[in-house]
KOLPA-880153 format. One record per residue: residue in one letter; x, y, z negated of N, C-alpha, C, O in turn. Coordinates in pm, whole numbers, padded with zeros to 5 digits, always signed. Example, Ala and Ser with C-alpha at 12.3 -4.5 7.8 and 13.67 -1.06 7.14 Angstrom:
BEGIN
a+01319-00569-00780+01230-00450-00780+01320-00330-00780+01424-00332-00846
s+01285-00225-00708+01367-00106-00714+01290+00003-00787+01341+00114-00804
END
This chain:
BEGIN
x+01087-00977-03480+00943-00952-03476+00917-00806-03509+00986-00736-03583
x+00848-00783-03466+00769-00609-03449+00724-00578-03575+00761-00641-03675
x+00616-00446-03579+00592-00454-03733+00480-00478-03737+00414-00470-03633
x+00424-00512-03852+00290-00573-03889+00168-00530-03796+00196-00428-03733
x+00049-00575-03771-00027-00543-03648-00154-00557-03781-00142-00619-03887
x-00249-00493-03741-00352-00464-03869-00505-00392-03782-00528-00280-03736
x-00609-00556-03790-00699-00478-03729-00860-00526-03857-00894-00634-03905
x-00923-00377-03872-01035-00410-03915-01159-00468-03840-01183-00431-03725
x-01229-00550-03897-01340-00624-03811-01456-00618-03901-01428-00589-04018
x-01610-00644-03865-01716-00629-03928-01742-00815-03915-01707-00894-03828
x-01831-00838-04070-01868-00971-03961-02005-00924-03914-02072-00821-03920
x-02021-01110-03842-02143-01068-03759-02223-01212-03747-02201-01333-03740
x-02336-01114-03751-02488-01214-03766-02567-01221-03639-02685-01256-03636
x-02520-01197-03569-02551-01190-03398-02500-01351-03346-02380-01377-03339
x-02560-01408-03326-02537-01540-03237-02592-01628-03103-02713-01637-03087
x-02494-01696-03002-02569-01752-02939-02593-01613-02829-02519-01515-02818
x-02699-01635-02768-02678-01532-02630-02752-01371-02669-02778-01293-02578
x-02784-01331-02835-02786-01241-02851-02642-01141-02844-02658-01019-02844
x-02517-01194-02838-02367-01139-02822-02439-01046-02724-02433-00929-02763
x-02504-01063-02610-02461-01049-02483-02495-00836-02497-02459-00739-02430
x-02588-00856-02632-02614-00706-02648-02519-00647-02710-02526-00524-02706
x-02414-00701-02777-02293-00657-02875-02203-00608-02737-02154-00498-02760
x-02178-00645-02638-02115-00642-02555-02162-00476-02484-02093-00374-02484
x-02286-00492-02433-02343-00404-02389-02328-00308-02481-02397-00212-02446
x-02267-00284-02591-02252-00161-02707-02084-00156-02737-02013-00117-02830
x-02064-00215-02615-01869-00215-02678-01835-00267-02798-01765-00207-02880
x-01889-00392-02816-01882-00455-02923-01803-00628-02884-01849-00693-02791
x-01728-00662-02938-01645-00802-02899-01693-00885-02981-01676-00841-03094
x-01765-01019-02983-01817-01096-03042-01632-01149-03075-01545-01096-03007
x-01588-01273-03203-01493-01355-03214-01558-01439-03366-01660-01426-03434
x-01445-01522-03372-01446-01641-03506-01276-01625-03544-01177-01615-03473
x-01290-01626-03645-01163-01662-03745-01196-01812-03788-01294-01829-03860
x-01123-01919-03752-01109-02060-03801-00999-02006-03944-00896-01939-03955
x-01085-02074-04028-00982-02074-04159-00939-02210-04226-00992-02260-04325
x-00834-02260-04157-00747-02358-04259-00877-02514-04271-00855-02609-04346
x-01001-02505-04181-01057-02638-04251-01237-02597-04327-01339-02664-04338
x-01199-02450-04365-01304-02407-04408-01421-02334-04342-01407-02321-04220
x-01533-02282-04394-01626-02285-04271-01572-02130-04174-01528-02027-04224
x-01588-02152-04063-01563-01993-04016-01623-01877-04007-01746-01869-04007
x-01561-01794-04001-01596-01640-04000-01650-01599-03900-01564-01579-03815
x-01751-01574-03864-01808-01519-03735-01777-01349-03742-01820-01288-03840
x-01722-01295-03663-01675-01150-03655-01722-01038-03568-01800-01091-03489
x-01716-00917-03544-01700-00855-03449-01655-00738-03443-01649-00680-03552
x-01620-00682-03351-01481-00571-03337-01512-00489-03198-01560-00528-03091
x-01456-00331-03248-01454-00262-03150-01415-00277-03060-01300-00314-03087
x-01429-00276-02910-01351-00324-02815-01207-00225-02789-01125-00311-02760
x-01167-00150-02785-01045-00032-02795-00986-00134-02940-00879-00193-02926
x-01034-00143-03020-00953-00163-03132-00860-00276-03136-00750-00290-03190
x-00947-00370-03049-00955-00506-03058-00879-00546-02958-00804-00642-02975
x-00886-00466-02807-00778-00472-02719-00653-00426-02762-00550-00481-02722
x-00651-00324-02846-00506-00271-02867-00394-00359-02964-00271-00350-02963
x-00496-00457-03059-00453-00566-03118-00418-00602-03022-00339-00528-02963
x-00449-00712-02968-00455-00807-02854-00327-00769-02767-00239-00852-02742
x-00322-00628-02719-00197-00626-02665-00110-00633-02722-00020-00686-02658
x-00073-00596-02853+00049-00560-02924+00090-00711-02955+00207-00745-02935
x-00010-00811-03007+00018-00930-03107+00045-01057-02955+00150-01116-02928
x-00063-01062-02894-00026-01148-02762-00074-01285-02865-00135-01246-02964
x-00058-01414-02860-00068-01512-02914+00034-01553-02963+00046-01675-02963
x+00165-01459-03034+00260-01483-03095+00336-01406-03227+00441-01430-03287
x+00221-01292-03243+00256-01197-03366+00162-01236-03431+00063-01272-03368
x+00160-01244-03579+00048-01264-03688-00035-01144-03655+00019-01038-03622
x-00171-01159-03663-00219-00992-03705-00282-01036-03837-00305-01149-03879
x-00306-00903-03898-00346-00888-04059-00516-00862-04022-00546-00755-03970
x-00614-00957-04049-00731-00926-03999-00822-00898-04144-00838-00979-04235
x-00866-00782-04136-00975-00747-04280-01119-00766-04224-01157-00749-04108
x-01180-00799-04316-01339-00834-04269-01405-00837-04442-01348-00891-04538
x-01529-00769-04444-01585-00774-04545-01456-00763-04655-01466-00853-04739
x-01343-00680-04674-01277-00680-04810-01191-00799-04829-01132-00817-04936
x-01177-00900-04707-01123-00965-04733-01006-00953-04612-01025-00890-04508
x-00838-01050-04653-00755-00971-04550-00705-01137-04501-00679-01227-04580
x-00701-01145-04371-00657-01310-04325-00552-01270-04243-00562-01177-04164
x-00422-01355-04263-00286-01359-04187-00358-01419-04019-00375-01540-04020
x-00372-01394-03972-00382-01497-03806-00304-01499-03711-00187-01459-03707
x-00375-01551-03620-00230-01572-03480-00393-01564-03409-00497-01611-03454
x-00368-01487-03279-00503-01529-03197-00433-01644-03120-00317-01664-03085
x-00577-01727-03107-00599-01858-03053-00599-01863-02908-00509-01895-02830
x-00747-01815-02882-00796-01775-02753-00879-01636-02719-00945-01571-02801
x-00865-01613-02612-00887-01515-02533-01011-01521-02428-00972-01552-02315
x-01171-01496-02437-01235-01514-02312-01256-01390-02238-01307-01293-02296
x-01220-01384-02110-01245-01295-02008-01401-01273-01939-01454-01374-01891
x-01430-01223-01937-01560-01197-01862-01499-01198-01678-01427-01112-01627
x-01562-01334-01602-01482-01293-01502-01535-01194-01367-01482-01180-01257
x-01635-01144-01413-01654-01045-01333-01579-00897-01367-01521-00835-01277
x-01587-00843-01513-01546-00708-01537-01441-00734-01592-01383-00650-01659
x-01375-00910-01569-01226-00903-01663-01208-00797-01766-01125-00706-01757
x-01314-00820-01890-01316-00730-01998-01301-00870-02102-01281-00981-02053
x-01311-00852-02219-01246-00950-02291-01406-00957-02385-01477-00865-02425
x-01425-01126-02400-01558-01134-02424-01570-01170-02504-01684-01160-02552
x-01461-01244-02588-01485-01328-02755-01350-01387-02745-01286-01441-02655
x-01323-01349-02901-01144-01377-02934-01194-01484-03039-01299-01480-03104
x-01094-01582-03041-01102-01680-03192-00954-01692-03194-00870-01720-03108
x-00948-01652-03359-00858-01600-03447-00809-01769-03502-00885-01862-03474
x-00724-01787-03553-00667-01889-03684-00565-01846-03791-00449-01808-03775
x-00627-01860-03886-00560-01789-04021-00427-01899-04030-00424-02015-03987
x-00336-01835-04089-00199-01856-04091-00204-01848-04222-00289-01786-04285
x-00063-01946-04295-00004-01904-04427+00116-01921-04415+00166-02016-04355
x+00181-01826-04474+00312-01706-04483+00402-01873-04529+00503-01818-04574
x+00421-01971-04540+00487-02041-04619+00507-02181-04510+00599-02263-04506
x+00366-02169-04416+00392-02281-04336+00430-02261-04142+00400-02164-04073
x+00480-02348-04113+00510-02337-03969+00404-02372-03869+00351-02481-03847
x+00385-02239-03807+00324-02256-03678+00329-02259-03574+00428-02213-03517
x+00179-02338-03475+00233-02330-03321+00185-02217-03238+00073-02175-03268
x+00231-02174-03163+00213-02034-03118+00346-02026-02967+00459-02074-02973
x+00280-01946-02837+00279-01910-02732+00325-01804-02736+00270-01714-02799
x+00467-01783-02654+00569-01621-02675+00623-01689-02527+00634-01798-02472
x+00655-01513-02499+00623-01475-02350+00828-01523-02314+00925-01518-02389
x+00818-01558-02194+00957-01534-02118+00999-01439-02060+00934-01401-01962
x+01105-01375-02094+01182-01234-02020+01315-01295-01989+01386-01375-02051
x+01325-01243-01894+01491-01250-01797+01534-01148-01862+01469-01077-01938
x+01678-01134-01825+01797-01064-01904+01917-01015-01849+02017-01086-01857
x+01923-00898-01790+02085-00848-01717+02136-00802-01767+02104-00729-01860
x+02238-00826-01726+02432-00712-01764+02382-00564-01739+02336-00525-01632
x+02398-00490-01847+02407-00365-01849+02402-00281-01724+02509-00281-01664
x+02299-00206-01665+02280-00136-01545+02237-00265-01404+02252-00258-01282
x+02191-00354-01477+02103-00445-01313+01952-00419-01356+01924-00371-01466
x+01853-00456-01257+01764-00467-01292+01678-00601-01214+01563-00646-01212
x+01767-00622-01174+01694-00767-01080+01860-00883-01092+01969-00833-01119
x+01848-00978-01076+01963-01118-01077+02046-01071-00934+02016-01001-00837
x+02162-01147-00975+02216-01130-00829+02132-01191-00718+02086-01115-00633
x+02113-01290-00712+02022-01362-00611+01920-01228-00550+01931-01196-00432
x+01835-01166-00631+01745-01041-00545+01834-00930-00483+01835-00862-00380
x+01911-00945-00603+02027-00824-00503+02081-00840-00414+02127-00742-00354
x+02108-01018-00349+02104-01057-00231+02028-01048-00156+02080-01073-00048
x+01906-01021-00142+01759-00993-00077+01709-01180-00101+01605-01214-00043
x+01768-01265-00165+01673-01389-00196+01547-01362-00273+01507-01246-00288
x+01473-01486-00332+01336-01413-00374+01372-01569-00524+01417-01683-00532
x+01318-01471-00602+01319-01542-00740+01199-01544-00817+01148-01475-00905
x+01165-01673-00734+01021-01739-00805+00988-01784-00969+01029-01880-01035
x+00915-01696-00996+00871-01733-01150+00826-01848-01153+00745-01867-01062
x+00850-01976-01251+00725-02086-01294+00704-02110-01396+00639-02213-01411
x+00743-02036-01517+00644-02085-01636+00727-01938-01689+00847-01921-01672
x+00618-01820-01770+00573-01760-01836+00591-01728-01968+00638-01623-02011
x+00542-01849-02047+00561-01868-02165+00562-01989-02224+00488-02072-02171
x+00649-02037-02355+00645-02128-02370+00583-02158-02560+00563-02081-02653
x+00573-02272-02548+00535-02295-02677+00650-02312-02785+00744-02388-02763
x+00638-02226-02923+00725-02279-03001+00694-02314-03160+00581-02361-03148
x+00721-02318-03282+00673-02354-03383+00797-02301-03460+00917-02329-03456
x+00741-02233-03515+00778-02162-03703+00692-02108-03794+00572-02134-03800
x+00746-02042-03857+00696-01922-03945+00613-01804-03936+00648-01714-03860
x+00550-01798-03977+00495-01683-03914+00577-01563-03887+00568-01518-03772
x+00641-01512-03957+00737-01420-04015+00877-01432-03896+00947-01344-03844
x+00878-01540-03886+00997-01580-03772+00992-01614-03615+01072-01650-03528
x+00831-01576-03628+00818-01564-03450+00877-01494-03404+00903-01403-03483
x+00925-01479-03299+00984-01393-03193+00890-01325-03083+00808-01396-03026
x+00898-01216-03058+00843-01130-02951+00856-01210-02846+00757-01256-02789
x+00961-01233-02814+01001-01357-02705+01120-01382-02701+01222-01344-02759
x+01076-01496-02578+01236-01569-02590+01325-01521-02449+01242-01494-02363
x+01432-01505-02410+01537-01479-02299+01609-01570-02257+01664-01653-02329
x+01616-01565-02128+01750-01614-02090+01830-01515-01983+01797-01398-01966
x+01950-01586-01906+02046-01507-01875+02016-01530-01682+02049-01618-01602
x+01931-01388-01669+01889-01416-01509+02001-01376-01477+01961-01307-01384
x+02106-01361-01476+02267-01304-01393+02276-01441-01375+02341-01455-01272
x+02241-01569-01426+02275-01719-01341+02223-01745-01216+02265-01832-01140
x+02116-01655-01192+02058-01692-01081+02161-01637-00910+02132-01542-00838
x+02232-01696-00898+02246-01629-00801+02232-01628-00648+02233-01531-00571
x+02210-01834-00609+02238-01836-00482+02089-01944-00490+02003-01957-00577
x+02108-02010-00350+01983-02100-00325+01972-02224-00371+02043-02321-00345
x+01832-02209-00478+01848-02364-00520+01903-02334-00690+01886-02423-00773
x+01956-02229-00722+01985-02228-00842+01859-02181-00944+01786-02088-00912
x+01840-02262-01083+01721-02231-01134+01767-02253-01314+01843-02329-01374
x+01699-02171-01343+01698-02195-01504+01588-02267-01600+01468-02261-01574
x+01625-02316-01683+01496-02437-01751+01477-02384-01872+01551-02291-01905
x+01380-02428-01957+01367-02404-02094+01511-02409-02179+01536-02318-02258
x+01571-02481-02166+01671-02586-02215+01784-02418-02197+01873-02395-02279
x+01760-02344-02107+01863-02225-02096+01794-02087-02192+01853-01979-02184
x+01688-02096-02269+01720-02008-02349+01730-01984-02476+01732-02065-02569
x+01738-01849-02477+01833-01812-02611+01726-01829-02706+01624-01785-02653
x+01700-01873-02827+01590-01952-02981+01690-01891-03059+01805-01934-03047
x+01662-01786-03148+01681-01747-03284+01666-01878-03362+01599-01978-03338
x+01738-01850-03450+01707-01950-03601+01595-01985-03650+01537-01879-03677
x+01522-02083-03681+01417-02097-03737+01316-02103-03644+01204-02100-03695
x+01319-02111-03508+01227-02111-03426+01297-02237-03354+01414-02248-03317
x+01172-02346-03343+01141-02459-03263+01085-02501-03111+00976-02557-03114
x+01137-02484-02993+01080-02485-02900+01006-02629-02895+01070-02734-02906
x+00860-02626-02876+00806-02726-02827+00758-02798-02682+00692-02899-02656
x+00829-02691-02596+00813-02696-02458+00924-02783-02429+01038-02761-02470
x+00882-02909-02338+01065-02913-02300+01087-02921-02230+01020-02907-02127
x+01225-02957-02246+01346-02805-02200+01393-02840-02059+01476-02779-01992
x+01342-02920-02036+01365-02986-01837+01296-02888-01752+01341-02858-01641
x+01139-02814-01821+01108-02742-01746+01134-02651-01684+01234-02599-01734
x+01096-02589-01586+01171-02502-01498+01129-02370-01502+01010-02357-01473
x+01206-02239-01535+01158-02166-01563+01146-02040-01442+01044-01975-01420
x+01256-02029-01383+01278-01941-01207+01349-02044-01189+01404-02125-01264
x+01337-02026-01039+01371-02084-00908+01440-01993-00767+01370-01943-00679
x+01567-01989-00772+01574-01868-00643+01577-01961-00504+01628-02073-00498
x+01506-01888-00384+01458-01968-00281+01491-01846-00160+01506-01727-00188
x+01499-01898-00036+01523-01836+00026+01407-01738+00155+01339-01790+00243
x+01415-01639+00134+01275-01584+00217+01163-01688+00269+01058-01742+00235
x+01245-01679+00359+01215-01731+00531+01146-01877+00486+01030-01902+00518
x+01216-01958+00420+01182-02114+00374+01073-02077+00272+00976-02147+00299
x+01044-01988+00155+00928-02001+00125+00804-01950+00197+00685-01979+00186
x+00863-01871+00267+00716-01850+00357+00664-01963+00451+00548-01967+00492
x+00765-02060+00483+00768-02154+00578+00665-02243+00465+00561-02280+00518
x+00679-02280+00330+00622-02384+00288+00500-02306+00209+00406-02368+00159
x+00513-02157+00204+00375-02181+00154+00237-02176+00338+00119-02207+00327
x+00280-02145+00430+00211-02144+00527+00177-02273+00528+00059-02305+00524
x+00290-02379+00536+00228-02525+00525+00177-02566+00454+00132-02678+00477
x+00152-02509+00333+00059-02534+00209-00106-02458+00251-00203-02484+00180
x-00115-02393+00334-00231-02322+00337-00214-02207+00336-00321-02170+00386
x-00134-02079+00309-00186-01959+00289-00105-01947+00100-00036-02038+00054
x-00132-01840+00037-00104-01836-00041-00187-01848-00156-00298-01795-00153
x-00146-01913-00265-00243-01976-00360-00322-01867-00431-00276-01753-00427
x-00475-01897-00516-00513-01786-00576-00478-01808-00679-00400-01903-00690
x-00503-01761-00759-00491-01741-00949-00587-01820-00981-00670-01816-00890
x-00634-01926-01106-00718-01952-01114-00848-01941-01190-00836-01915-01309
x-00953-01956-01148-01056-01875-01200-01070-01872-01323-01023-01964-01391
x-01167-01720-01404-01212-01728-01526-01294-01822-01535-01377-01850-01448
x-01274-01906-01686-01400-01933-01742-01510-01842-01763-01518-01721-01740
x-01606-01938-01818-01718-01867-01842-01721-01791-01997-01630-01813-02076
x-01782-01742-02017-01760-01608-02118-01785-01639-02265-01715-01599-02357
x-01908-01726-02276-01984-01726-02437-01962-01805-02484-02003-01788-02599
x-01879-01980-02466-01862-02072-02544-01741-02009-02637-01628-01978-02598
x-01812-01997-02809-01710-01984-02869-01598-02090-02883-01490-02032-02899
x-01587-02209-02884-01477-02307-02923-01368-02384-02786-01272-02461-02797
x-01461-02301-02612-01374-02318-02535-01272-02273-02483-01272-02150-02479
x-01154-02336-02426-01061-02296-02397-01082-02184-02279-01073-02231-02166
x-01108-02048-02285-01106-01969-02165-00965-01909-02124-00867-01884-02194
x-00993-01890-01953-00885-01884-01888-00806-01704-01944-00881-01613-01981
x-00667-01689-01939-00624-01585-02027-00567-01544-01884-00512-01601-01791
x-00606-01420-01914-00620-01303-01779-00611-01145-01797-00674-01088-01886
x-00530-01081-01711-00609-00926-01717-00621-00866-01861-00727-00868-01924
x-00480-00801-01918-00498-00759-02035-00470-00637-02035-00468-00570-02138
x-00444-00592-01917-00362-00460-01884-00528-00344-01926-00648-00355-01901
x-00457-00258-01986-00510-00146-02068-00613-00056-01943-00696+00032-01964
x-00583-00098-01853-00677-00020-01755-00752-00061-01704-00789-00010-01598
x-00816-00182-01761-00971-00292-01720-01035-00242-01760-01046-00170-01859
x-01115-00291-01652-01278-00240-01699-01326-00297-01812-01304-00413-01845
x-01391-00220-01871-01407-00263-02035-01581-00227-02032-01646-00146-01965
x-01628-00346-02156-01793-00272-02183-01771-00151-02282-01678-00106-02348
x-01874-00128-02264-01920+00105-02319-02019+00144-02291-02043+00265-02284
x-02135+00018-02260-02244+00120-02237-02337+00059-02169-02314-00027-02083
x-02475+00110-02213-02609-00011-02166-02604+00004-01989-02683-00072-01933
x-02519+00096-01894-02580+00110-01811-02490-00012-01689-02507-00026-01568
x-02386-00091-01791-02296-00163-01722-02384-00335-01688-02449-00409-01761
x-02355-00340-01587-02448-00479-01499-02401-00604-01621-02316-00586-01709
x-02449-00685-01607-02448-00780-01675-02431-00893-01599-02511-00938-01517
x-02262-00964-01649-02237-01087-01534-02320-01193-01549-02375-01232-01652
x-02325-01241-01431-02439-01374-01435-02406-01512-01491-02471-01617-01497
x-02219-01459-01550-02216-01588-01612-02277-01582-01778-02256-01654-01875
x-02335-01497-01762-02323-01508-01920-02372-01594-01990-02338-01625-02104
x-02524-01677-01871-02626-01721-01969-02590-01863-01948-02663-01949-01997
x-02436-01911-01850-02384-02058-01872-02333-02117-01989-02308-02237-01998
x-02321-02049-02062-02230-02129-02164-02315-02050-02311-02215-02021-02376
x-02373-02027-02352-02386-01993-02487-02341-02019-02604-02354-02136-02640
x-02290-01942-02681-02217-01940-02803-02296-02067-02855-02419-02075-02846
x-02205-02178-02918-02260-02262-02986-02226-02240-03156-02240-02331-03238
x-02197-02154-03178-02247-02130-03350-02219-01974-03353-02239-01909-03455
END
């Protein structure tokens, strides 16, 4: 694990579809759930708050201060605004240093010294991603950045790697299992053949809507060069006024 991630936050007395002006000021509405107790309603610079967000992902603790006070967390969820894919309200969950948690860490492939793609691409085959990230459970302290496996297996058609193939440090619990499939190498010509018979090629699927604090929104678009709010003169998506913050 990386080193400690540390972001200050203000709270906030803004609720419900007044956010929508916090936004318009580069301001990120979020909640810290604490352990059972009532929550923290927050808010945070957007630069500050993205740069968290990238570093921690939903698998590094961050150290969150608010009013003088300092909470271990893991972010929860993530809402996208799906028009300016800018990030519209984070909810946090406080962690303790002593108990095991569940938490989402990313999948990376892995080559022999000087490859940069599996044998299979270096064949000109095509090596389909299907699952991302998986779920695992520990420590806070003992999460992992992520987990690996060994893409030099991939080499011919039809060969694929599962959960069940990667590498888990000590103390970390995969809760995904391990039948799932993680790449798939396939051959040009035949996947183009089946995704044409499928229709065309699939889209991504859509953002949720922006202001329900306690819903699951779709996690999207984190890359540092989105359009971000900064300023009264930015349009205002029309989803905003579907879902309103319910506390």
């Amino acid at each position: 694990m990386s080193d400690q991630i540390t972001l200050t936050v203000d709270t906030r007395e803004t609720l419900g579809k007044g956010v929508k002006h916090l936004r318009q000021d580069g301001i990120v509405p979020g909640v810290i759930h604490d352990h059972g107790r009532a929550s923290v309603h927050i808010q945070a610079e957007y630069q500050a708050l993205q740069k968290a967000y990238l570093a921690a992902g939903k698998h590094h603790p961050v150290l969150v201060t608010v009013g003088g006070k300092k909470y271990t967390t893991l972010v929860k969820n993530v809402t996208f605004d799906p028009r300016y894919h800018s990030m519209a309200h984070v909810v946090f969950g406080a962690v303790k240093a002593n108990e095991k948690v569940d938490a989402e860490v990313p999948v990376r492939p892995v080559y022999n010294e000087g490859n940069e793609a599996s044998p299979a691409e270096r064949a000109g085959l095509i090596v389909l991603t299907q699952l991302t990230t998986v779920e695992v459970k520990a420590l806070p302290k003992d999460l992992p950045d992520a987990l690996t496996y060994d893409a030099e297996e991939l080499v011919q058609i039809g060969d694929q790697v599962t959960v069940a193939d990667l590498q888990v440090p000590a103390g970390v619990q995969l809760e995904t299992e391990p039948e799932h499939v993680l790449a798939t190498v396939f051959e040009p010509s035949a996947l183009a053949a089946a995704n044409d018979q499928a229709g065309g090629t699939a889209m991504n699927g859509d953002e949720s809507d922006v202001d329900a604090e306690h819903e699951s929104g779709a996690e999207a678009g984190t890359q540092a060069g989105e359009i971000r709010p900064g300023g009264k003169e930015q349009k205002e998506s029309k989803d905003e006024g579907r879902n309103p913050e319910k506390q």
